[in-house]
C-alpha angles and dihedrals in degrees: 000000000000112000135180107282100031117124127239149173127211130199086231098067124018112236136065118266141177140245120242106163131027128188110173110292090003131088133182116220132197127196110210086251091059098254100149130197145175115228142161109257086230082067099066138063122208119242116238116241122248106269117225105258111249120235 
């Protein structure tokens, strides 16, 4: 489940961005730059979060 704050990439634009707004199917994305954009949340994939190294 996609949420506000998670990071993810889309074919259409290289870079990762973040959501920042969510109705229903439809998320809002924001590169760090500012480029926004509206997108369905099928067209996106979440970006794992970094796993702490082993020792």
């Amino acid at each position: 489940m996609l949420k506000i704050g998670d990071v993810v990439v889309t074919m259409s634009h290289p870079g990762p961005f973040t959501i920042v707004d969510i109705q229903g199917d439809v998320l809002t994305i924001e590169t760090a730059q500012g480029l926004r954009k509206v997108v369905r949340s099928a067209n996106v994939r979440q970006l794992e979060k970094a796993k702490p190294a082993s020792s």
